[in-house]
N, C-alpha and C positions, 0 to 999 in steps of 0.2 A: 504494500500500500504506500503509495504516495503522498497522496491528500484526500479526506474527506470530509464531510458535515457533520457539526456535532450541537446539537441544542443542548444548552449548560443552563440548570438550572439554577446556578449558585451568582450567575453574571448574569441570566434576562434575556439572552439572545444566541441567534447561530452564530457557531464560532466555524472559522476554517481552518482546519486540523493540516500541519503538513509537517512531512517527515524530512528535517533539512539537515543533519547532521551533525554532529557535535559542534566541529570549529564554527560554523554556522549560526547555530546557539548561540553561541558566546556572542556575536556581532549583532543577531537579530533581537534579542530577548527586550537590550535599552529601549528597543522603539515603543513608542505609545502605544499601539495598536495590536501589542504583540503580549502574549501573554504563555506562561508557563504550563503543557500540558501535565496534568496533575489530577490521578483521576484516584489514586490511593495515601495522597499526604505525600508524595515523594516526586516531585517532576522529573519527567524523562530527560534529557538531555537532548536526544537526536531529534525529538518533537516540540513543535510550539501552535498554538492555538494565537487564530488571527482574529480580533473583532472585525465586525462589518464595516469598520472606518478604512480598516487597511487590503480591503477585497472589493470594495464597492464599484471602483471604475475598471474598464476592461485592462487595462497596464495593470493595474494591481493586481489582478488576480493573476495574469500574465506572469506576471514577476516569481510569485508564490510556486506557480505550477512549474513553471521554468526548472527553479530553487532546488525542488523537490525531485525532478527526473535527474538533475544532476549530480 
């Protein structure tokens, strides 16, 4: 899996789930829009969870999907 939908109920909205890597992680996580996937108290590392701010226009989601095949 690369990237998929995830409805979180603890934040309100669909988040876009994508699997970018560790080094990745590290660079992507600062961003606003970007949030720690964290489904048992422990966040993945190689995952991160996108709000809808940071997927909304078609470059963004571009960007994510991109991220994620690579």
């Amino acid at each position: 899996m690369c990237c998929d939908t995830h409805i979180d109920k603890k934040y309100g909205d669909s988040l876009l789930m994508a699997k970018i890597g560790v080094e990745a992680y590290g660079r992507e996580i600062s961003k606003e829009e970007c949030l720690p996937m964290d489904f048992k108290g422990r966040p993945m590392k190689s995952y991160i969870f996108i709000t809808p701010k940071g997927f909304d226009l078609d470059n963004d989601l571009d960007y994510w999907i991109t991220k994620s095949i690579h």
